[in-house]
MOPAC internal coordinates of N, CA, C and O (Angstrom, degrees):
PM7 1SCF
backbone

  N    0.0000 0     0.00 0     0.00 0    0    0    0
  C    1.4450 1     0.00 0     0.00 0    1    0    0
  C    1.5223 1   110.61 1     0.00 0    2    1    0
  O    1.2310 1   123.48 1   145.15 1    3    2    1
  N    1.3960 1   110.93 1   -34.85 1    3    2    1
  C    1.6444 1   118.49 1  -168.76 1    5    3    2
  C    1.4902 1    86.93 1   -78.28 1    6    5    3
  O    1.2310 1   112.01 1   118.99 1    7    6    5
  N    1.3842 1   132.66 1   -61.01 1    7    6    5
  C    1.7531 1    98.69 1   174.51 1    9    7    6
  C    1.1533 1   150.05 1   -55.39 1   10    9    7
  O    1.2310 1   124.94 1   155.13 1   11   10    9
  N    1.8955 1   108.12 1   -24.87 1   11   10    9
  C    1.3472 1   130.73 1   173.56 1   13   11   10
  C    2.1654 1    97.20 1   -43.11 1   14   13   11
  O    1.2310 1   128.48 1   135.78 1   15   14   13
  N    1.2903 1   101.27 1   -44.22 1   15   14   13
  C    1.6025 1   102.66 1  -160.30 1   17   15   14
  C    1.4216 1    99.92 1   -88.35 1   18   17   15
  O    1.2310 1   110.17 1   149.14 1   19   18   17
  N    1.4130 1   136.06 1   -30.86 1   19   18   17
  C    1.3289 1   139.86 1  -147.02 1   21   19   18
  C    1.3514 1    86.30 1   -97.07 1   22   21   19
  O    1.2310 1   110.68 1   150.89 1   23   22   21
  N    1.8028 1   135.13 1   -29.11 1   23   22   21
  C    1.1738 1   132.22 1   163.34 1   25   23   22
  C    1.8075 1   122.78 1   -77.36 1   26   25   23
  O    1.2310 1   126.72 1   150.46 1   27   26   25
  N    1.2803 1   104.67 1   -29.54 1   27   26   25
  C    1.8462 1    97.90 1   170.62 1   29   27   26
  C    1.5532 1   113.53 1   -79.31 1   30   29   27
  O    1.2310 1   122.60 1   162.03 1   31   30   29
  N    1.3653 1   112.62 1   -17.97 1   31   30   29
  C    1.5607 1   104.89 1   173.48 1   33   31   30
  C    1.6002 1   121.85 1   -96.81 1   34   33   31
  O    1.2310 1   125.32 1   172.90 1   35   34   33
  N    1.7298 1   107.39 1    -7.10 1   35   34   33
  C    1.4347 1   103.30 1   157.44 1   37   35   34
  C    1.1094 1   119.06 1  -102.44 1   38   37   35
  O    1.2310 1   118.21 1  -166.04 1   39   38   37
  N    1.3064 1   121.02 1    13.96 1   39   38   37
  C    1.6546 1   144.00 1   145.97 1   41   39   38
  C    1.8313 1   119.29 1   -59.86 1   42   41   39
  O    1.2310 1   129.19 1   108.65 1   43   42   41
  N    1.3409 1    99.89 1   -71.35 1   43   42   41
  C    1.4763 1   105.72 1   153.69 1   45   43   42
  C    1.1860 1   135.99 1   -41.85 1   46   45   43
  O    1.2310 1   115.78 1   122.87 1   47   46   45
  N    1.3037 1   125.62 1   -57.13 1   47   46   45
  C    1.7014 1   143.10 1   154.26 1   49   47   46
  C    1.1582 1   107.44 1   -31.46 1   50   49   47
  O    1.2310 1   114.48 1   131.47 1   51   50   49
  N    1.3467 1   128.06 1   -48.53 1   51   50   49
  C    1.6253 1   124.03 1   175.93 1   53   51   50
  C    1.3829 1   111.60 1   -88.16 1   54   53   51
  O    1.2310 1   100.54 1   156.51 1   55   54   53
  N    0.8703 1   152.90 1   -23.49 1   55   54   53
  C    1.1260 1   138.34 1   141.31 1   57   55   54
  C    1.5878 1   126.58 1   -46.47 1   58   57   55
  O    1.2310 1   117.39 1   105.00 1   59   58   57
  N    1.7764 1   122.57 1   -75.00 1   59   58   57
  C    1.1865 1   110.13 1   144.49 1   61   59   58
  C    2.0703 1   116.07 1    -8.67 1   62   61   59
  O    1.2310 1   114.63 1   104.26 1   63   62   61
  N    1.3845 1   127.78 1   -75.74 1   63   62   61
  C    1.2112 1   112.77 1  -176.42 1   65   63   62
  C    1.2750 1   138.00 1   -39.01 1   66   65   63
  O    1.2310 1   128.81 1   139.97 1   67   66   65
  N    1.7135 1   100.64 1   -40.03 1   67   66   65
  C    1.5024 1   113.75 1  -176.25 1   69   67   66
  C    1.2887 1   127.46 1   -89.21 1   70   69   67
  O    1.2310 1   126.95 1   173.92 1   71   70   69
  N    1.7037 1   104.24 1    -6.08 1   71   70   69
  C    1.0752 1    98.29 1   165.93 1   73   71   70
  C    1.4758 1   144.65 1   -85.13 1   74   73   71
  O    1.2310 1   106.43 1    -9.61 1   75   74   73
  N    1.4614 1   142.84 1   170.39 1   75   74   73
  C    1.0433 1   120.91 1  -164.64 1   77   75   74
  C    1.5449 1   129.36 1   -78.90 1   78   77   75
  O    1.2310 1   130.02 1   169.11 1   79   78   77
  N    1.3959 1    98.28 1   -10.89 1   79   78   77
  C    1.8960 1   132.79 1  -173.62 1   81   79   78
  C    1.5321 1    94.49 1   -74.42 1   82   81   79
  O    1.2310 1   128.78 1   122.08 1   83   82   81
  N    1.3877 1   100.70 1   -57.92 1   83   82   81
  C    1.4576 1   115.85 1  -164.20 1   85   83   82
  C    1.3288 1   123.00 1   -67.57 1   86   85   83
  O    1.2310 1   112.29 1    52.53 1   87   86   85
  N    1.2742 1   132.15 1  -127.47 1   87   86   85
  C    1.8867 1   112.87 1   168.92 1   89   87   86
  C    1.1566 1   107.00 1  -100.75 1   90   89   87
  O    1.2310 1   113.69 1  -154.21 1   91   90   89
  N    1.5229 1   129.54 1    25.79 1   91   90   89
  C    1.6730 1   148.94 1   163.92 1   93   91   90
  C    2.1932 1    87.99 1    19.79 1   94   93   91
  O    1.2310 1   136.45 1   -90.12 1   95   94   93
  N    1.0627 1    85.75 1    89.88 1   95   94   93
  C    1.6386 1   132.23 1   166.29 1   97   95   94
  C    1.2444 1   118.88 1  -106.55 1   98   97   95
  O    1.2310 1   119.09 1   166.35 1   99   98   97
  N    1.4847 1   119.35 1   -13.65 1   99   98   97
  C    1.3283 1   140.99 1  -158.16 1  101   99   98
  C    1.8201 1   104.81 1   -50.97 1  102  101   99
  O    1.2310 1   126.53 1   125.55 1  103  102  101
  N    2.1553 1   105.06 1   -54.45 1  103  102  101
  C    1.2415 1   104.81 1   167.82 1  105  103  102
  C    1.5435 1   135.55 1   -56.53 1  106  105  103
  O    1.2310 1   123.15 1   143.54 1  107  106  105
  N    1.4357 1   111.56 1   -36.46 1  107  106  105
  C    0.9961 1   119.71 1  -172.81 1  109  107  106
  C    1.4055 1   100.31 1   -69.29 1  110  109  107
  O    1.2310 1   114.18 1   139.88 1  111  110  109
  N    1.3330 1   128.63 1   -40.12 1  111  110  109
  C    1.8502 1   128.08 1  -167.87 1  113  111  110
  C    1.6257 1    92.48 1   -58.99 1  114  113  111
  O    1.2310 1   126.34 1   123.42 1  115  114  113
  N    1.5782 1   105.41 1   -56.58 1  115  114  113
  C    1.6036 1    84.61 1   165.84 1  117  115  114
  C    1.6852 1   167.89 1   -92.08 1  118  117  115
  O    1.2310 1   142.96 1  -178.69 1  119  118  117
  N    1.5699 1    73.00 1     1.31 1  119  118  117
  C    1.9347 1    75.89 1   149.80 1  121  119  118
  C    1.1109 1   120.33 1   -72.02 1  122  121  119
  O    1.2310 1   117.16 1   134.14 1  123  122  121
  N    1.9063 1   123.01 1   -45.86 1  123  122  121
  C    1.4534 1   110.85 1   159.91 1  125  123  122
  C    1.4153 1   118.58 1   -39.93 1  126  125  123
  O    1.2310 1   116.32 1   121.04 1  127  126  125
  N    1.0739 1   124.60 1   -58.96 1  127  126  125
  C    1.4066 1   106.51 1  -166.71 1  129  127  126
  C    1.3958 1   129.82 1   -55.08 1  130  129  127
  O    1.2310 1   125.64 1   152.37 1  131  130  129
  N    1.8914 1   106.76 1   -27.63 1  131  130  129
  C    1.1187 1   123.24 1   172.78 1  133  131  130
  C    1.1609 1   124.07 1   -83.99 1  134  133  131
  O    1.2310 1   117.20 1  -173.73 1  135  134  133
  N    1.3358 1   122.93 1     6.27 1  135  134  133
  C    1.9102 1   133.38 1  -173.00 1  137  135  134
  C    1.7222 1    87.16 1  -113.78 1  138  137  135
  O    1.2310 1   120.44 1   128.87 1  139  138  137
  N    1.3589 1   116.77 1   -51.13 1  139  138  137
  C    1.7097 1   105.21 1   179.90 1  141  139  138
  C    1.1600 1   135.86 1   -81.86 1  142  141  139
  O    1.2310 1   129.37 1  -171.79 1  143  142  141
  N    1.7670 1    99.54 1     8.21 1  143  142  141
  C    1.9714 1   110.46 1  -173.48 1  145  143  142
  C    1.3109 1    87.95 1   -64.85 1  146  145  143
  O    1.2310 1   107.62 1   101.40 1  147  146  145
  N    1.4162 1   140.69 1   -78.60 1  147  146  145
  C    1.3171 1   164.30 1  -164.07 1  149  147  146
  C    1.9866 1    97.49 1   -26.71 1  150  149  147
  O    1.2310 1   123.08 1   119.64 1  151  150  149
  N    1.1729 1   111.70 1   -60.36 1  151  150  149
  C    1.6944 1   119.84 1  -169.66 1  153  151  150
  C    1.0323 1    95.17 1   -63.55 1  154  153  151
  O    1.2310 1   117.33 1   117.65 1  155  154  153
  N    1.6711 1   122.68 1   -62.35 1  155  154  153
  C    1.7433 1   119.21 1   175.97 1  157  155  154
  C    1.2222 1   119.90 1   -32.35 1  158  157  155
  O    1.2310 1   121.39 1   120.60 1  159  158  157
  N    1.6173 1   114.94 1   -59.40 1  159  158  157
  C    1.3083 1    96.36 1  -167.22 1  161  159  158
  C    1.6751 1   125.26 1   -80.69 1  162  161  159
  O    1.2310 1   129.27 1   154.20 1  163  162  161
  N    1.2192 1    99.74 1   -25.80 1  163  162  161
  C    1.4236 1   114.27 1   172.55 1  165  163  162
  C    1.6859 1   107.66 1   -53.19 1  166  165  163
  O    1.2310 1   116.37 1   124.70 1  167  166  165
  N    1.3022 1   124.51 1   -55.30 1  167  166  165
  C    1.5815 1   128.40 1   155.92 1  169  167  166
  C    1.4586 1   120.48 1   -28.35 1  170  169  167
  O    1.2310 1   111.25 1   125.89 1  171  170  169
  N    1.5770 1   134.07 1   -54.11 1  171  170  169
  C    1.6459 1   164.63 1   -76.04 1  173  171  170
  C    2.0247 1    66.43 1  -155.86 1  174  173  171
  O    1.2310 1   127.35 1   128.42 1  175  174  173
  N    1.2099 1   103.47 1   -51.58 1  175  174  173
  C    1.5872 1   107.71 1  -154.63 1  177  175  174
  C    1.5408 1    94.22 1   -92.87 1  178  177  175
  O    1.2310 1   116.26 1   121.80 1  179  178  177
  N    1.1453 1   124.72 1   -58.20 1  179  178  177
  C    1.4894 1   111.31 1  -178.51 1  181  179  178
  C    1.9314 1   110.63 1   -53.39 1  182  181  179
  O    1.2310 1   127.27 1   134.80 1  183  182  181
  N    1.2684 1   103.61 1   -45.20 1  183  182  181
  C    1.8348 1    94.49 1   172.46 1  185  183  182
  C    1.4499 1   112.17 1   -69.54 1  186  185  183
  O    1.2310 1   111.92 1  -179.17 1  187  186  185
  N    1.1995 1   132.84 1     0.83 1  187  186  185
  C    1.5587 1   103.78 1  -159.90 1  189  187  186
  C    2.2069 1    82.76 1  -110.79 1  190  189  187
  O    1.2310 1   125.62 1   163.17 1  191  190  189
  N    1.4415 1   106.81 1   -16.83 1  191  190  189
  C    1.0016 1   101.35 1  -176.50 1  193  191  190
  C    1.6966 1   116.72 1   -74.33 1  194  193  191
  O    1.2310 1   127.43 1   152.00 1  195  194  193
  N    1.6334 1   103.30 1   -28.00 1  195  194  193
  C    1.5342 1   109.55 1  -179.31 1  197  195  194
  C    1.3418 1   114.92 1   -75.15 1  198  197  195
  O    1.2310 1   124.15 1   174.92 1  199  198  197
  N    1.6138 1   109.64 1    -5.08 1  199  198  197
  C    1.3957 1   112.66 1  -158.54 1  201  199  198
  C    1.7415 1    87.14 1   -99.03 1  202  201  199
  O    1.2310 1   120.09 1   140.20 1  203  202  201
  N    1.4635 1   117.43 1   -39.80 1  203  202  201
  C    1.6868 1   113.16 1  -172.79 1  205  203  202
  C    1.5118 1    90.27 1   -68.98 1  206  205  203
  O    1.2310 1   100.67 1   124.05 1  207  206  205
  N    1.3916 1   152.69 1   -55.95 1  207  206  205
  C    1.4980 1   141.94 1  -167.69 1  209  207  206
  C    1.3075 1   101.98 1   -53.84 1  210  209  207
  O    1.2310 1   109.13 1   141.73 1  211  210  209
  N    1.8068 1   137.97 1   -38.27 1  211  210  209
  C    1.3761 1    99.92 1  -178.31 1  213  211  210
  C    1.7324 1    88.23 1   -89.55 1  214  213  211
  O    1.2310 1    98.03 1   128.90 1  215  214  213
  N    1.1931 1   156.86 1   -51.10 1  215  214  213
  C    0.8791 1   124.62 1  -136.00 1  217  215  214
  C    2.2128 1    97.28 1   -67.90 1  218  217  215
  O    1.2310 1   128.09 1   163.97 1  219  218  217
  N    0.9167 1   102.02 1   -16.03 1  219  218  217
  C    1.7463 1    90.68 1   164.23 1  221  219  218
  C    1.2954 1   114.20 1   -67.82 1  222  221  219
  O    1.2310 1   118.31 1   136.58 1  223  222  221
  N    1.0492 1   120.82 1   -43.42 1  223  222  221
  C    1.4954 1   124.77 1   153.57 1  225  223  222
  C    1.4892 1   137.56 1   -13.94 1  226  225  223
  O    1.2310 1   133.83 1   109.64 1  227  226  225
  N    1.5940 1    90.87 1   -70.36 1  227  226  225
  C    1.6438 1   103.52 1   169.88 1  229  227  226
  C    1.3449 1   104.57 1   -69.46 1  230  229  227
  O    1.2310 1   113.43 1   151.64 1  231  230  229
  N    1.3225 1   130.03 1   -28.36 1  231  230  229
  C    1.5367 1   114.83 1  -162.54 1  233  231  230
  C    1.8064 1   114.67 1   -76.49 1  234  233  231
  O    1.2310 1   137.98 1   152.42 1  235  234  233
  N    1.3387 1    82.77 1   -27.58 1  235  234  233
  C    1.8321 1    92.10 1  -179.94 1  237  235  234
  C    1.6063 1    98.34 1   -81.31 1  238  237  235
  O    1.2310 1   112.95 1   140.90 1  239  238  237
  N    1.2633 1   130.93 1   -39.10 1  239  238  237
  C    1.2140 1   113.51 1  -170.07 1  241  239  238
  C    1.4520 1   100.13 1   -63.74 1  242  241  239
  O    1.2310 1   123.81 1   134.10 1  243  242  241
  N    1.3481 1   110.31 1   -45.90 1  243  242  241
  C    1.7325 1   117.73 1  -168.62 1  245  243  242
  C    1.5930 1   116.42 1   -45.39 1  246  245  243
  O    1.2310 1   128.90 1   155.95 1  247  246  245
  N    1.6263 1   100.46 1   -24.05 1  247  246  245
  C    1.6416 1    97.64 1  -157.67 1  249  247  246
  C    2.0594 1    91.17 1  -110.50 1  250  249  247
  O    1.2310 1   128.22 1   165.91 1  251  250  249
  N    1.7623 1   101.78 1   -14.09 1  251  250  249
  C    1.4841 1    74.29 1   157.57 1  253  251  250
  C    1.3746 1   135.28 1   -66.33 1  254  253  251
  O    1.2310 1   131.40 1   136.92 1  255  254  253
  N    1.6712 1    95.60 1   -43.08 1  255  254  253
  C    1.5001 1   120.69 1  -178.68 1  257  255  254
  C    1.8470 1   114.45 1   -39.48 1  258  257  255
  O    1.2310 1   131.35 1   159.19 1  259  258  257
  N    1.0669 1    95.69 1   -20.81 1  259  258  257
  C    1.6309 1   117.98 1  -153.21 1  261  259  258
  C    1.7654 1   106.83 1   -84.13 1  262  261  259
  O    1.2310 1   134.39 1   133.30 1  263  262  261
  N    2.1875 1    89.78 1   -46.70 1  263  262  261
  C    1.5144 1    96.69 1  -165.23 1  265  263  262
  C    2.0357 1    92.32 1   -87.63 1  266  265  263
  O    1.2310 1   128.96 1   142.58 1  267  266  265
  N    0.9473 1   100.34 1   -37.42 1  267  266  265
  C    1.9326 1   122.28 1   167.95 1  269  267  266
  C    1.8982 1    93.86 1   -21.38 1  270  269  267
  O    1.2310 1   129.34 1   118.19 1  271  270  269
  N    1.2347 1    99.60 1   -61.81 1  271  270  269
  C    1.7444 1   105.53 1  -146.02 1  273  271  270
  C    2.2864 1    86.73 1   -94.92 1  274  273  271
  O    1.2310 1   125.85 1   158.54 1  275  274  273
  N    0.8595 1   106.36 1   -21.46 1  275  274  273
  C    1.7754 1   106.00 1   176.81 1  277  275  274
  C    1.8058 1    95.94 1   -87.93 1  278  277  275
  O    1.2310 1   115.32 1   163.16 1  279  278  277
  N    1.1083 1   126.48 1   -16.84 1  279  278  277
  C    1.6709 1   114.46 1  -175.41 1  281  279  278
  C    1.9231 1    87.23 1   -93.48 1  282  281  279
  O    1.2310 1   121.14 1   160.89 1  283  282  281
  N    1.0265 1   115.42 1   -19.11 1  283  282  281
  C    1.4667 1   117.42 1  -170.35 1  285  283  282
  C    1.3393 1   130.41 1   -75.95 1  286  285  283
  O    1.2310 1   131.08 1   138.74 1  287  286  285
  N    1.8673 1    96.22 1   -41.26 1  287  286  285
  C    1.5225 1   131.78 1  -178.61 1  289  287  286
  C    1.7774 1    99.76 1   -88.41 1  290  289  287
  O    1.2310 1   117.53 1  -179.37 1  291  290  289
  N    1.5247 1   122.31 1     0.63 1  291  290  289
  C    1.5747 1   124.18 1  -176.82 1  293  291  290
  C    1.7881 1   102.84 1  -100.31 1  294  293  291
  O    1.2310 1   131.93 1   151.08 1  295  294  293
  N    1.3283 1    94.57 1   -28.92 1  295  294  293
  C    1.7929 1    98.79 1  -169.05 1  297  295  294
  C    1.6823 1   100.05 1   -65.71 1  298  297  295
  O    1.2310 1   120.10 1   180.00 1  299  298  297

């Protein structure tokens, strides 16, 4: 519950920031956002690439396992 609230009021707070009434931070959120798109995705891209090498991984092990247990089930 104590996060449910500690998350809608640093929900609010950012809003409050970005707005223009408020301490209109609004630009600055987006140059950040636009200086860290670039790191994200490059990151986004280095994991999603380590993630397709093992899942090639599992697939070759899977299909040894496969021909392994059919040379086994022939004897």
């Amino acid at each position: 519950m104590a996060a449910l609230i500690i998350g809608i009021i640093l929900i609010l707070f950012c809003v409050f920031a970005c707005l223009p009434m408020g301490l209109a931070w609004g630009a600055a959120v987006v140059a950040f956002l636009k200086g860290c798109a670039p790191v994200l995705a490059a990151f986004i891209g280095l994991v999603s690439v380590f993630i397709g090498i093992a899942d090639i991984k599992d697939k070759r092990e899977a299909m040894a396992e496969e021909e392994e247990a059919k040379s086994e089930e022939g004897k």
